[in-house]
N, C-alpha and C positions, 0 to 999 in steps of 0.2 A: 573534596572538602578537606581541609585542613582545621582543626585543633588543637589548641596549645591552654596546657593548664596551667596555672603558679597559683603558691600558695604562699601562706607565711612557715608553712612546716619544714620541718630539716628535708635536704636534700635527699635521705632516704624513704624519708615521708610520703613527700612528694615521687618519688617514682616509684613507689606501691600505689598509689591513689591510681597514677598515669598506669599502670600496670592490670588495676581492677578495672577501669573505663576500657582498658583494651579489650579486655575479656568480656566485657558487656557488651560492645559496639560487635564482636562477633558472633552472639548471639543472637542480634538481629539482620541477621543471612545476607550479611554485605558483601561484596566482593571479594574485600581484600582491607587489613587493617596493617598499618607501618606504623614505623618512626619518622617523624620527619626528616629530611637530609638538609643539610644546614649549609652543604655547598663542599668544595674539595677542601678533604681532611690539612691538616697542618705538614709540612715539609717532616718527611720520618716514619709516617702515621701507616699503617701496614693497612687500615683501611681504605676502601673506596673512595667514601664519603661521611661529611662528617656529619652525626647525626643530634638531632634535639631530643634528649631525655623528656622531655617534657611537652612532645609533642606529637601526635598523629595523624598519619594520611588519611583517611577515608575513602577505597574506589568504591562505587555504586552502578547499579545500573540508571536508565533512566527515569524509571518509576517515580511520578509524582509522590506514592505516599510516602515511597522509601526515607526522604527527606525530613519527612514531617516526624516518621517511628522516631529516624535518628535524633531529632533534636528532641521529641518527648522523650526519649532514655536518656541523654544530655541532661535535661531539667531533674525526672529523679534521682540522679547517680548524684547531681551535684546538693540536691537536697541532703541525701545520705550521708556527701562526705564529709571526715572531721579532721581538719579546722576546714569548713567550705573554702572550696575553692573559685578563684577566678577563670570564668570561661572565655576562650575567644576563639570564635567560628569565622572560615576565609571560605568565600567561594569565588574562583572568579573576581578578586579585588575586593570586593564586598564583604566588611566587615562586621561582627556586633560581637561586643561584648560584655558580658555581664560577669557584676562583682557588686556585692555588699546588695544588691538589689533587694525591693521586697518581691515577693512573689506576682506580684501583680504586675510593678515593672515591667521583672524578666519577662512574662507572659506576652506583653503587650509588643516587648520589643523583638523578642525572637516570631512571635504572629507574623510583623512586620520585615523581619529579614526572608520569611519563610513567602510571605504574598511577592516580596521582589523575584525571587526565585518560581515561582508558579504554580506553588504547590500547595497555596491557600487561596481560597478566591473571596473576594471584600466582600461583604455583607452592606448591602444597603436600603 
């Protein structure tokens, strides 16, 4: 899974918030949490790869719930943060992202990205 945060806040802002979500999402006994890699560094660059401050890998195992924990700590962290931030979650091509949403929205739309994935089953 991939997530990428932006905000309206200063560039330092913003990667304390991405910095706090880091440390949240390891808390719920993931795999493994990163930077994302943004592809090979600029000609010079003594790094490997160049990375997205503002972004996160997510490994997981294959646990249905594991998916669901992750995106319910995704909804409180971003309730919490100030100036709230815009989320976007990749899996697999598959996008959603939520900004300015109301809670209901987001609710409905991450349900929705979470039942593509398998990890919610429709109610009917």
């Amino acid at each position: 899974m991939q997530i990428h945060v932006s905000s309206d806040a200063h560039e330092e802002d913003l990667a304390e918030l991405v910095a706090t979500l880091h440390n949240e999402l390891l808390q719920l006994d993931v795999d493994e949490v990163r930077p994302l890699r943004t592809g090979p560094p600029p000609a010079g660059a003594r790094a490997d790869w160049g990375i997205d401050l503002a972004g996160l890998a997510v490994v997981v195992n294959t646990s249905t719930g594991m998916l669901s924990r992750i995106v319910r700590g995704l909804r409180a962290w971003c309730e919490r943060a100030a100036p709230r931030p815009t989320i976007r979650l990749e899996i697999d091509g598959d996008v959603v992202e939520i900004s300015g949403a109301s809670a209901e929205q987001a609710d409905q739309s991450l349900q929705l990205f979470l039942q593509r994935h398998g990890t919610v089953r429709e109610h009917k």
